[in-house]
DRENTORKOL-3810 file (N, C-alpha, C; in nm, 4 decimals):
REM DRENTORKOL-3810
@n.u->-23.5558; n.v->-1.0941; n.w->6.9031; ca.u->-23.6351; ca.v->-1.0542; ca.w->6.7886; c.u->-23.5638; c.v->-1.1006; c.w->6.6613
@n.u->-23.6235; n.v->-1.1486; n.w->6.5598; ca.u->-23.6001; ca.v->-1.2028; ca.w->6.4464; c.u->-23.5649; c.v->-1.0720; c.w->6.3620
@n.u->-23.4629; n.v->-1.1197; n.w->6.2978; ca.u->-23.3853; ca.v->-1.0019; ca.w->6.1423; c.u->-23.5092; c.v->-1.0013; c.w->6.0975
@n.u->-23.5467; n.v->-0.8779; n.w->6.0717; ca.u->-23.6272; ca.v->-0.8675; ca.w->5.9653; c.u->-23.6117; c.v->-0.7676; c.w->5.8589
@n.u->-23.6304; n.v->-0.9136; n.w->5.7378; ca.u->-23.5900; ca.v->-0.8339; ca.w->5.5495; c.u->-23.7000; c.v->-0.8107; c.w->5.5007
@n.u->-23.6431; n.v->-0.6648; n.w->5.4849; ca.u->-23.7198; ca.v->-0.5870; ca.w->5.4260; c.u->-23.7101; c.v->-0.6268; c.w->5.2382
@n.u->-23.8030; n.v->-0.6412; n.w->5.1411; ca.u->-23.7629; ca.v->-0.7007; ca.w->4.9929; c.u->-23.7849; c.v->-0.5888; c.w->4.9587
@n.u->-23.6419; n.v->-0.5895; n.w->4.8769; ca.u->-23.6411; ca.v->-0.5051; ca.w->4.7701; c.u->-23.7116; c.v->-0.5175; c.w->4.6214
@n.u->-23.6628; n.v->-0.4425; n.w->4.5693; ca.u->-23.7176; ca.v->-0.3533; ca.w->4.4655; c.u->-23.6012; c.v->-0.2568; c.w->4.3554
@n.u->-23.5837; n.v->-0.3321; n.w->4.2339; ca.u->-23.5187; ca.v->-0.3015; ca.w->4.1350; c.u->-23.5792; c.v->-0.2346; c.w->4.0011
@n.u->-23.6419; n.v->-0.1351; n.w->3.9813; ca.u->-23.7652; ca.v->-0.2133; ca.w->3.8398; c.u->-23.6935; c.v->0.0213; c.w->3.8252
@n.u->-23.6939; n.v->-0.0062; n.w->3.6678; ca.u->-23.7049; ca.v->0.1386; ca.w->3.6568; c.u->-23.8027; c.v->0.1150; c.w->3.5215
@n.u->-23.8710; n.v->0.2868; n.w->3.4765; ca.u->-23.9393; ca.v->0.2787; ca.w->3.3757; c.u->-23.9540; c.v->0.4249; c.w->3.3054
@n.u->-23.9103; n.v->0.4254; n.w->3.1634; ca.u->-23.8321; ca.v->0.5625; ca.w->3.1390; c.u->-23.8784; c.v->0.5560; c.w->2.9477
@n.u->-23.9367; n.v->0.6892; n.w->2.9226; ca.u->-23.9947; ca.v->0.7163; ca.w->2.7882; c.u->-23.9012; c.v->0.8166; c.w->2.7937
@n.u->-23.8390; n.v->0.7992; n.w->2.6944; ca.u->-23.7362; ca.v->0.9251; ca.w->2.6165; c.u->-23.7029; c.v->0.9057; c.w->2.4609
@n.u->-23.5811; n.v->0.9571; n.w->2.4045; ca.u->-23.5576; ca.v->0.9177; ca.w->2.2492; c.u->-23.4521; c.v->0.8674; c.w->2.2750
@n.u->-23.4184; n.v->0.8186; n.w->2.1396; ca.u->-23.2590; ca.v->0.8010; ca.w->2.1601; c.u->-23.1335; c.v->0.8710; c.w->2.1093
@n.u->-23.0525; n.v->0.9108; n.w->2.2195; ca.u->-22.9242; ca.v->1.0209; ca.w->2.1676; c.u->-22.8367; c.v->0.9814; c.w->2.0606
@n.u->-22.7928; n.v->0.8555; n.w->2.0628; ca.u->-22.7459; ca.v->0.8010; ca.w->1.9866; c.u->-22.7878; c.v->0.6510; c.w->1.8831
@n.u->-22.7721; n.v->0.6364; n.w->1.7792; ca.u->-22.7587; ca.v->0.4526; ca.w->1.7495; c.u->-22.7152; c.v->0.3553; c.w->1.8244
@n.u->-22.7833; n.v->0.2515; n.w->1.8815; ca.u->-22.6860; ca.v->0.1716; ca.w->1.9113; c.u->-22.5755; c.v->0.1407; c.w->1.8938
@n.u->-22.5185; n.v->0.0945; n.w->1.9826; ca.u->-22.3680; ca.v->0.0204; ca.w->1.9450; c.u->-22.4051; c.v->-0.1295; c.w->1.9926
@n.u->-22.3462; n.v->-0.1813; n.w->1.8953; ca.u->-22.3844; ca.v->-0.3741; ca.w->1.8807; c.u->-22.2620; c.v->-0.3914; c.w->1.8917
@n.u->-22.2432; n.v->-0.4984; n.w->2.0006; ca.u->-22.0969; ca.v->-0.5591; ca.w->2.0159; c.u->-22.1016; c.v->-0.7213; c.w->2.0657
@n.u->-22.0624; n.v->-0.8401; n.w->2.1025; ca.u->-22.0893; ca.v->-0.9133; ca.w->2.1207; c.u->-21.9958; c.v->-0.9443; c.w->2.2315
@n.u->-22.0073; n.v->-1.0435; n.w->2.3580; ca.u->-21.8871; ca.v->-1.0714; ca.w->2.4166; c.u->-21.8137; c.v->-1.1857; c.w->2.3509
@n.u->-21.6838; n.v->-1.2428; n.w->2.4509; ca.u->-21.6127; ca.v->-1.3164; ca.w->2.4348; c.u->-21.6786; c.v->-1.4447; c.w->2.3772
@n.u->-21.7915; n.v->-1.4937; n.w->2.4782; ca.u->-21.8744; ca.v->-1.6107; ca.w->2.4449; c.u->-21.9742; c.v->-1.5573; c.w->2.3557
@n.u->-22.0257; n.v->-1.4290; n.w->2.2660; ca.u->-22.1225; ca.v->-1.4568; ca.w->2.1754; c.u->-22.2259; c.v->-1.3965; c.w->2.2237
@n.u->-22.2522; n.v->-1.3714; n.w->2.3096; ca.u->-22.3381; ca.v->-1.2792; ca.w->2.3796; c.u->-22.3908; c.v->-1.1737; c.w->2.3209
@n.u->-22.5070; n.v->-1.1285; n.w->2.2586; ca.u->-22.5023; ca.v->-0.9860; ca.w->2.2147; c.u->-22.4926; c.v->-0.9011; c.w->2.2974
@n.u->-22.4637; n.v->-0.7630; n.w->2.2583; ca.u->-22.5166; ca.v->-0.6632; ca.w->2.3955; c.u->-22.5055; c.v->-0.4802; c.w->2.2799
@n.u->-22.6139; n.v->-0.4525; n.w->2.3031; ca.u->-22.6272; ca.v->-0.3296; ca.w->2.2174; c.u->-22.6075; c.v->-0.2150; c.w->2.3893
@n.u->-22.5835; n.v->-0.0957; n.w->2.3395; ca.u->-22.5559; ca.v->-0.0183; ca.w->2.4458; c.u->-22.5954; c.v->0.1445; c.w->2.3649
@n.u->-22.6980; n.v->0.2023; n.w->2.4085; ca.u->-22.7462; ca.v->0.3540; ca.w->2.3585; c.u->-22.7938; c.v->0.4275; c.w->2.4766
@n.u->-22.7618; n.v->0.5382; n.w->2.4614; ca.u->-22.8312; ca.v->0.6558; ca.w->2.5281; c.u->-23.0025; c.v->0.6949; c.w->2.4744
@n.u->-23.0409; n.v->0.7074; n.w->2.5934; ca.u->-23.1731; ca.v->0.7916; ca.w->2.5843; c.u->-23.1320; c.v->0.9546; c.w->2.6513
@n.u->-23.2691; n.v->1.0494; n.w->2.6120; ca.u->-23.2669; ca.v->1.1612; ca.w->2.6649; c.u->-23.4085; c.v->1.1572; c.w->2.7703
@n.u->-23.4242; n.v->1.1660; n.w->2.8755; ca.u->-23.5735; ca.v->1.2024; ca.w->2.9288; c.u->-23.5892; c.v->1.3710; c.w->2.9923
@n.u->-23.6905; n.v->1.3961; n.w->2.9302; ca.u->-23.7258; ca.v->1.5767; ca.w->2.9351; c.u->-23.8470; c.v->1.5608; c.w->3.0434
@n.u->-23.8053; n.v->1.6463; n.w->3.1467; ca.u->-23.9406; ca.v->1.6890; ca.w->3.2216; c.u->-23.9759; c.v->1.8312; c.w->3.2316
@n.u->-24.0846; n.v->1.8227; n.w->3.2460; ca.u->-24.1794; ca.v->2.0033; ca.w->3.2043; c.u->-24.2216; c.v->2.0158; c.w->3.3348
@n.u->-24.1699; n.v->2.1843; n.w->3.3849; ca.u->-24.2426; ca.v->2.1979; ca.w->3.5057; c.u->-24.2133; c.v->2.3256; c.w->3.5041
@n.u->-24.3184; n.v->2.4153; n.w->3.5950; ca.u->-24.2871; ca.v->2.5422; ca.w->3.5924; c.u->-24.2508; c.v->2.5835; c.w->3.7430
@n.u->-24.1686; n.v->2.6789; n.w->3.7166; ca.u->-24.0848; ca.v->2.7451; ca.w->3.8452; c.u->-24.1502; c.v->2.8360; c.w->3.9200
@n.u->-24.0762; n.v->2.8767; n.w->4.0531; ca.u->-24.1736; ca.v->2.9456; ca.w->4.1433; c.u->-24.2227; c.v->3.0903; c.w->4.1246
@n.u->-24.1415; n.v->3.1261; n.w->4.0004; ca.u->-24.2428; ca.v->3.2322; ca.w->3.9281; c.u->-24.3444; c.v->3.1987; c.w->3.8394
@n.u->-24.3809; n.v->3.0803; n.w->3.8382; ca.u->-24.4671; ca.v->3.0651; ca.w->3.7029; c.u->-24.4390; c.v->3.0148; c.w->3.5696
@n.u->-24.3074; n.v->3.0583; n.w->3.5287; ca.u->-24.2222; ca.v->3.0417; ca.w->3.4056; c.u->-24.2038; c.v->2.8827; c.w->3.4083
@n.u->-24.2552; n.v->2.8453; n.w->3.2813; ca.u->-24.2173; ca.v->2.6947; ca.w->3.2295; c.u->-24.1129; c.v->2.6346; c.w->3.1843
@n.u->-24.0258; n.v->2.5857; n.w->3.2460; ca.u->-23.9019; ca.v->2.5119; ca.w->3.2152; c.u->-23.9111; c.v->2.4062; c.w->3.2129
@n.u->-23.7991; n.v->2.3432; n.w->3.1458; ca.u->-23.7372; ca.v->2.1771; ca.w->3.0659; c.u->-23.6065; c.v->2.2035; c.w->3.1298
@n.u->-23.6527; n.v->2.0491; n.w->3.2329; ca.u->-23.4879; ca.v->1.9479; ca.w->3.1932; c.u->-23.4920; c.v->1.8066; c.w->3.1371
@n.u->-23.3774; n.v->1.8170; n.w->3.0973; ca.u->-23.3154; ca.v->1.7202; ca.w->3.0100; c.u->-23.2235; c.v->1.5928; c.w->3.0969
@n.u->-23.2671; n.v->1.5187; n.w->3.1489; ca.u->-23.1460; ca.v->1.4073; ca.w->3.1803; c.u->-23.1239; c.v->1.2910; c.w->3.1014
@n.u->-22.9820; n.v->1.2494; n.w->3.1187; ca.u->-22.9409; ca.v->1.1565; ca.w->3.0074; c.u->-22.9058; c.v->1.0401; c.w->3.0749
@n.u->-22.9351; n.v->0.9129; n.w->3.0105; ca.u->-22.9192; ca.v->0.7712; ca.w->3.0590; c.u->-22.8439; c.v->0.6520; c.w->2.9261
@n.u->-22.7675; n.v->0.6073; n.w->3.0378; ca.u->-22.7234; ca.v->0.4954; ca.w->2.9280; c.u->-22.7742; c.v->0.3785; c.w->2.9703
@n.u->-22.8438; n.v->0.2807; n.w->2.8493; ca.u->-22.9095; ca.v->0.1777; ca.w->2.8483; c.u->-22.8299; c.v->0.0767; c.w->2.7573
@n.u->-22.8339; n.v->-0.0607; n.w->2.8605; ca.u->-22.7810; ca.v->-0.2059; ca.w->2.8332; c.u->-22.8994; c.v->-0.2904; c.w->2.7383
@n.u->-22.8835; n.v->-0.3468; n.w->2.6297; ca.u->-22.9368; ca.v->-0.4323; ca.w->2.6071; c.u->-22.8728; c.v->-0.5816; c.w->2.5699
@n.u->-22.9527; n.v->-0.6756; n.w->2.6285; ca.u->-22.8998; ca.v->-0.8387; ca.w->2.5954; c.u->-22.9530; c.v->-0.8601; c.w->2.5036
@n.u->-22.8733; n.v->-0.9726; n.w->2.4873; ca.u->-22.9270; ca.v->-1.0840; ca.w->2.3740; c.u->-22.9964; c.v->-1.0793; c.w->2.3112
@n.u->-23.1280; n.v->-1.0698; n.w->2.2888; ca.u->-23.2427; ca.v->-1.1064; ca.w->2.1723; c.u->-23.3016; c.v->-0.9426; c.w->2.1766
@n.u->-23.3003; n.v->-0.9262; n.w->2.2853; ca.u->-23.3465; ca.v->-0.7717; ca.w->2.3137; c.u->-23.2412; c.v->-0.6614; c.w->2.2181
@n.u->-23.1195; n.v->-0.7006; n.w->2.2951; ca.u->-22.9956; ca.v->-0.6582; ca.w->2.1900; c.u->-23.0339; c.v->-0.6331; c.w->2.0580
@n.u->-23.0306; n.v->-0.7515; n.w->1.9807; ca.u->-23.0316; ca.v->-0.7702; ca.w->1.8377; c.u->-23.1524; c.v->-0.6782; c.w->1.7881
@n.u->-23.2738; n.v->-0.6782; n.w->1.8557; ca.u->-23.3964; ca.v->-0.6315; ca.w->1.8043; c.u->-23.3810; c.v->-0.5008; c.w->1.8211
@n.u->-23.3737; n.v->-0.3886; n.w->1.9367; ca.u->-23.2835; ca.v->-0.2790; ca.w->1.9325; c.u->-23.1691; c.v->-0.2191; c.w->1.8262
@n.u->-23.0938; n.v->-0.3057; n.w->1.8538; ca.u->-23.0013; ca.v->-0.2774; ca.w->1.7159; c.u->-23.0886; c.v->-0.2741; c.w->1.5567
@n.u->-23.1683; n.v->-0.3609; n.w->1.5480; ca.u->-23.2456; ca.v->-0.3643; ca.w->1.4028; c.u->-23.3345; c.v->-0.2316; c.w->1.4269
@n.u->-23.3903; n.v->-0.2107; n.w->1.4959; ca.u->-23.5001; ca.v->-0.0772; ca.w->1.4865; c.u->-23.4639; c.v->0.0271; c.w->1.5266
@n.u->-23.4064; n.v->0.0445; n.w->1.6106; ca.u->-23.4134; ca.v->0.1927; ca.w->1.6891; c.u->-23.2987; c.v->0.2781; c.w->1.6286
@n.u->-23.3199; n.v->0.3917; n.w->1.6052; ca.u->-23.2252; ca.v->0.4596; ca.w->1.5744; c.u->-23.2036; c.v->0.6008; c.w->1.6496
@n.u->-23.0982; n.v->0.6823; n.w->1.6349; ca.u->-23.1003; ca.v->0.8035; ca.w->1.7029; c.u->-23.2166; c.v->0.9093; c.w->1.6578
@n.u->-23.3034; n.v->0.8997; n.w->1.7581; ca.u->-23.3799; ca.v->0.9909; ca.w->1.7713; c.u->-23.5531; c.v->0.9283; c.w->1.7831
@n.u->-23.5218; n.v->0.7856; n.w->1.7780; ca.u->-23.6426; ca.v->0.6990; ca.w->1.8109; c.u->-23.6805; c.v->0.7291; c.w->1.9805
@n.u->-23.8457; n.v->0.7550; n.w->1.9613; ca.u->-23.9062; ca.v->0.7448; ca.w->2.1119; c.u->-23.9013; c.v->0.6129; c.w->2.1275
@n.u->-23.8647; n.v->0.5673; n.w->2.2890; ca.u->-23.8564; ca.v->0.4793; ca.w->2.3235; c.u->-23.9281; c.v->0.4645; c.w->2.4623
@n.u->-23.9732; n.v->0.3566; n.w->2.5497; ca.u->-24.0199; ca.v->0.3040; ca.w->2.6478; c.u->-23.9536; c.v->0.1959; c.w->2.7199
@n.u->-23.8600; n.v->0.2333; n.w->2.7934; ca.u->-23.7573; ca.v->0.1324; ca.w->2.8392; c.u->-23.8119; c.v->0.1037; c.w->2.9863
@n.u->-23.8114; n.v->-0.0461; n.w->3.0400; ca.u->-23.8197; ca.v->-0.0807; ca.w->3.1700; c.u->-23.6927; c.v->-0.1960; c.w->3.1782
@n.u->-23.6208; n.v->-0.1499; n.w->3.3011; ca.u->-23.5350; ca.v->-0.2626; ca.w->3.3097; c.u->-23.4761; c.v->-0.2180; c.w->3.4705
@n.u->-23.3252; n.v->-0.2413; n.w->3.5038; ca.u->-23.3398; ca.v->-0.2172; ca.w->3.6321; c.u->-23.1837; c.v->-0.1364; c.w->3.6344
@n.u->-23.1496; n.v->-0.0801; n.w->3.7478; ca.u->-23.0239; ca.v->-0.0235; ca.w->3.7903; c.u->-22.9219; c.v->-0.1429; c.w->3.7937
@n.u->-22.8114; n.v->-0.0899; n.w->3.7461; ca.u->-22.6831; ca.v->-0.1863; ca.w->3.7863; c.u->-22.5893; c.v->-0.0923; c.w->3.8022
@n.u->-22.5202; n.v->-0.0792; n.w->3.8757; ca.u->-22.3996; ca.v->-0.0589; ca.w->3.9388; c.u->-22.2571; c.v->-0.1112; c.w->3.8776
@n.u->-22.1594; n.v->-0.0248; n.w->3.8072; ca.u->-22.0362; ca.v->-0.0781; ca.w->3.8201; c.u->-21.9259; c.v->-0.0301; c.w->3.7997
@n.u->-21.8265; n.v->-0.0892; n.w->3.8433; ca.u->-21.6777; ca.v->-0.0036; ca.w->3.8881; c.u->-21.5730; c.v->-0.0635; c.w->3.8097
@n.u->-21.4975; n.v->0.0186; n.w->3.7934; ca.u->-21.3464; ca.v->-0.0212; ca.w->3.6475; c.u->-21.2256; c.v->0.0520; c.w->3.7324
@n.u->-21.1021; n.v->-0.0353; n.w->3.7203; ca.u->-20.9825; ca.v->0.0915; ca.w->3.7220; c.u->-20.9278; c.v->0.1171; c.w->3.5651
@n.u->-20.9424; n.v->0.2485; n.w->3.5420; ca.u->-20.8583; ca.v->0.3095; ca.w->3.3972; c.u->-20.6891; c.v->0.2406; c.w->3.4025
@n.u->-20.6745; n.v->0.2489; n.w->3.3200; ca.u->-20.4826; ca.v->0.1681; ca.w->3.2867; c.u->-20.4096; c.v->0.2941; c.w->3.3886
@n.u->-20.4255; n.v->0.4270; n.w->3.4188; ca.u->-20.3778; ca.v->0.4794; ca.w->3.5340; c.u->-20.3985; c.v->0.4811; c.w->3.6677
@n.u->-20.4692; n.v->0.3681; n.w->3.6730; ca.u->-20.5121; ca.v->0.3533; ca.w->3.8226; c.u->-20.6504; c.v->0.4498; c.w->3.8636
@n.u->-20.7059; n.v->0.5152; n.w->3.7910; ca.u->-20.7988; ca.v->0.5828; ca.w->3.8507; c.u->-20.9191; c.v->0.4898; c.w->3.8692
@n.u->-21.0193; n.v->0.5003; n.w->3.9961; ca.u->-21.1339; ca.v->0.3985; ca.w->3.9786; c.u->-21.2638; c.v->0.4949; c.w->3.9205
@n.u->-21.3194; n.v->0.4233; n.w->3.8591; ca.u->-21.4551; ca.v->0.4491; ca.w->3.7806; c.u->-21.6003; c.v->0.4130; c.w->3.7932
@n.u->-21.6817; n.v->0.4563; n.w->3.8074; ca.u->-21.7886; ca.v->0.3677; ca.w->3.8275; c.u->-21.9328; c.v->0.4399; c.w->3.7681
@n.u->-21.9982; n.v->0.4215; n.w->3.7447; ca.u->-22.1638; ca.v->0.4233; ca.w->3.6327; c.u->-22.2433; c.v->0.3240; c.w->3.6394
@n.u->-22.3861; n.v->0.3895; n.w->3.6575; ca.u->-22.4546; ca.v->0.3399; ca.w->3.7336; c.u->-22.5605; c.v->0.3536; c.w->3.5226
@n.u->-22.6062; n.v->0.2279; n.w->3.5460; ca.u->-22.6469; ca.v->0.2111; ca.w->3.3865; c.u->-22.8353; c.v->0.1352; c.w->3.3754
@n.u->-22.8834; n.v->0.1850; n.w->3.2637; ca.u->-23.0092; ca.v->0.1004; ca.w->3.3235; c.u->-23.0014; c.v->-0.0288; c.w->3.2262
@n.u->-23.0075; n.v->-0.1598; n.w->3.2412; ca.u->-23.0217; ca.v->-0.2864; ca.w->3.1909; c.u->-23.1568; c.v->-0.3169; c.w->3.1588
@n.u->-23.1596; n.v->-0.2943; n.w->3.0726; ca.u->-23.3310; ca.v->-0.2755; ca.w->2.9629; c.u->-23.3580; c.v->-0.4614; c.w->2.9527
@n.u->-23.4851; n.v->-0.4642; n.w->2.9860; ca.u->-23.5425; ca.v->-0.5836; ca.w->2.9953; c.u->-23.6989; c.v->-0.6133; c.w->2.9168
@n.u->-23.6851; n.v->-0.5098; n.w->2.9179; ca.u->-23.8043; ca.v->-0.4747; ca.w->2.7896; c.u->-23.8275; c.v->-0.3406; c.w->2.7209
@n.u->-23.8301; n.v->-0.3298; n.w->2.5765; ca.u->-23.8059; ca.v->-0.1842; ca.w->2.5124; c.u->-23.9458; c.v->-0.1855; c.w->2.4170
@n.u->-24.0065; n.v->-0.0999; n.w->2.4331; ca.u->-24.1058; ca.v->-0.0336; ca.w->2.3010; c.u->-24.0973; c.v->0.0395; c.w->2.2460
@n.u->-24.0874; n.v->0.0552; n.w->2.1239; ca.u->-24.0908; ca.v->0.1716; ca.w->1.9779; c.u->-24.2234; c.v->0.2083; c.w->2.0337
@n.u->-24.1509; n.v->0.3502; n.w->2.0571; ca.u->-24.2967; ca.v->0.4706; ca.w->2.0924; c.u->-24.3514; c.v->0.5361; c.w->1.9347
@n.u->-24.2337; n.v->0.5590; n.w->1.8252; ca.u->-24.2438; ca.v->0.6359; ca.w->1.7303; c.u->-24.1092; c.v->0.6487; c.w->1.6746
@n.u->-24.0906; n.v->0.6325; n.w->1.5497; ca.u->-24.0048; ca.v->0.6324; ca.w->1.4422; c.u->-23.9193; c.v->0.7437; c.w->1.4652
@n.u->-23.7894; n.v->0.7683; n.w->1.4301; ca.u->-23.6951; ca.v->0.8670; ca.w->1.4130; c.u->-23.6842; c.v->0.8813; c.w->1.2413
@n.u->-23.7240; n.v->1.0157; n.w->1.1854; ca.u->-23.6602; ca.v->1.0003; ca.w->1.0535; c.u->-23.5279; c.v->0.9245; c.w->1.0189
@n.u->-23.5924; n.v->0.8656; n.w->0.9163; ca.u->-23.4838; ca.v->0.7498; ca.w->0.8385; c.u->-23.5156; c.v->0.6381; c.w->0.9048
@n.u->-23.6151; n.v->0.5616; n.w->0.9712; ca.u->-23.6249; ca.v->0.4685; ca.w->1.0545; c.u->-23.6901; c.v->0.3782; c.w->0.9666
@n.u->-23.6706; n.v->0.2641; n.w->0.9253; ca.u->-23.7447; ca.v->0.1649; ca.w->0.8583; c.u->-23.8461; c.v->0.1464; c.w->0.8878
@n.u->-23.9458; n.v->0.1462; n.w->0.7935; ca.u->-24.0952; ca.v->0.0900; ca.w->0.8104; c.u->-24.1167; c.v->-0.0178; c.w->0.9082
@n.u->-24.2093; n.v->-0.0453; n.w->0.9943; ca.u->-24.1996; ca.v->-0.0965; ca.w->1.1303; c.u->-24.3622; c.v->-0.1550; c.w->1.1456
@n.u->-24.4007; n.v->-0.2640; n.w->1.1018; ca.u->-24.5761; ca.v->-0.2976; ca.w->1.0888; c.u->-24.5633; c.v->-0.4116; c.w->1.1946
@n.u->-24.6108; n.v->-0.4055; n.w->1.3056; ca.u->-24.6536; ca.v->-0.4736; ca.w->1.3926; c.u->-24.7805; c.v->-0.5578; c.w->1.3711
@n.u->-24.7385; n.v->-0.7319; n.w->1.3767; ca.u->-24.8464; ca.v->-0.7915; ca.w->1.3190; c.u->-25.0012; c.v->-0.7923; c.w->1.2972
@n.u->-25.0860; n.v->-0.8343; n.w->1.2031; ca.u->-25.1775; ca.v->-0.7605; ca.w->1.2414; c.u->-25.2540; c.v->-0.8472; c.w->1.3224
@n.u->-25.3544; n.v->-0.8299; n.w->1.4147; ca.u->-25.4320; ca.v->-0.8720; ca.w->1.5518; c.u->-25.4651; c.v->-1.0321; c.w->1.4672
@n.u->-25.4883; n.v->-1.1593; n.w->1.5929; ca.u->-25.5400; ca.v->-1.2849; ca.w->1.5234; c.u->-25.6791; c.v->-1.2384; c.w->1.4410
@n.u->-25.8070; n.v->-1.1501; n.w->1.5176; ca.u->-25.9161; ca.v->-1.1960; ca.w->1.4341; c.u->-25.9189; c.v->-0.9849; c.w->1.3804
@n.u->-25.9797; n.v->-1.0239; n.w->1.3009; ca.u->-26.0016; ca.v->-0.8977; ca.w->1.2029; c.u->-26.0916; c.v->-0.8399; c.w->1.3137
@n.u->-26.2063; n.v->-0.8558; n.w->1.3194; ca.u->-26.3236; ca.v->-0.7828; ca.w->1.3813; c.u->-26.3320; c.v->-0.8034; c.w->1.5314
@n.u->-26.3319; n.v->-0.7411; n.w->1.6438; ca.u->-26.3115; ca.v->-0.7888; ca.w->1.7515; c.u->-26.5080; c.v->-0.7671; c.w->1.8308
@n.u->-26.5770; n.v->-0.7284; n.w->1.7679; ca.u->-26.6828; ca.v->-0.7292; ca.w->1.8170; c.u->-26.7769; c.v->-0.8815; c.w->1.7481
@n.u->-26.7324; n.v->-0.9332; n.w->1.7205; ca.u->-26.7771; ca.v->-1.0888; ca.w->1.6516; c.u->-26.8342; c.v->-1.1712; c.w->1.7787
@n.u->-26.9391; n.v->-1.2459; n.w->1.7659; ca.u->-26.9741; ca.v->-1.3500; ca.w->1.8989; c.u->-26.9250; c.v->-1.4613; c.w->1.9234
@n.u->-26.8661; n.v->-1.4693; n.w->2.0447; ca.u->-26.8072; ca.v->-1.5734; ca.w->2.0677; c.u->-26.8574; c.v->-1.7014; c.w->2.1657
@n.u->-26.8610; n.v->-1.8288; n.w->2.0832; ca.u->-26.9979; ca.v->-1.8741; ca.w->2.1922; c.u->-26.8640; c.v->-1.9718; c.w->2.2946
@n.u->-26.7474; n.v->-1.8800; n.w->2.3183; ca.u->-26.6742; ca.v->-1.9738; ca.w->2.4278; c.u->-26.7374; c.v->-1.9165; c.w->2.5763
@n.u->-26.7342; n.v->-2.0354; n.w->2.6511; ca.u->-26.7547; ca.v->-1.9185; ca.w->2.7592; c.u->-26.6659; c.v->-1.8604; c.w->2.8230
@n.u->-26.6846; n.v->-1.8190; n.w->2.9640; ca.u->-26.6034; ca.v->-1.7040; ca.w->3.0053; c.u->-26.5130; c.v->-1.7575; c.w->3.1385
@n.u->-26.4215; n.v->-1.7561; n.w->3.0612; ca.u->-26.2937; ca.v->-1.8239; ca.w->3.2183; c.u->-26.3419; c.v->-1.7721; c.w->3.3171
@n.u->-26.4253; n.v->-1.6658; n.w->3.3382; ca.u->-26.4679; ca.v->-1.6438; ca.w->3.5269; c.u->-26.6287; c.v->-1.6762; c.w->3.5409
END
């Protein structure tokens, strides 16, 4: 019988704010890489009835262009819409201890909503003004 691979599956997708400002740092070669916490809250009620919140916290990677644009907008306490994927990784501290954090690598981010103090933020406006206008193209199907 033939190995059979099973394909995986990397993809996460997470609306929260942000705990902190970015931190913008660049690597050795120039690389950007911004690095912030989100908070994500879930609402559910317990087996008495009573409605409770938790709170879990995530740290999010951003690259390059993603990086930079993050760093320009988002600030602590901006809703955010992050999809990107799990990465895995391990350090020894200068005492030998090993370390490891598991981080999400943001591959695409949306401004859900402004954090006070957040710069004005106008997303271009659409190509045609009126979208009910006739269009005598026809129809790709």
């Amino acid at each position: 019988m033939a190995d059979l691979r099973l394909p995986s599956l990397n993809f996460v997708q997470l609306t929260g704010r942000l705990t902190r400002d970015p931190e913008m740092r660049y690597t050795p070669s120039g690389v950007a890489v911004a690095t912030f916490g989100i908070a994500v809250n879930r609402y559910y009620k317990d087996s008495s009835g009573e409605s409770r919140e938790e709170t879990s916290f995530f740290t999010i990677v951003a690259w390059q262009k993603l990086a930079e644009r993050v760093a320009e907008l988002a600030h602590k306490g901006s809703s955010v819409l992050v999809e990107g994927r799990l990465h895995s990784r391990t350090w020894e501290s200068s005492d030998g201890q090993r370390h490891s954090v598991i981080e999400i690598h943001a591959q695409r981010l949306q401004m859900l909503s402004k954090a006070e103090g957040d710069r004005e933020y106008a997303p271009p406006p659409p190509e045609r003004e009126a979208f009910d206008e006739p269009v005598d193209d026809e129809m790709p199907f």
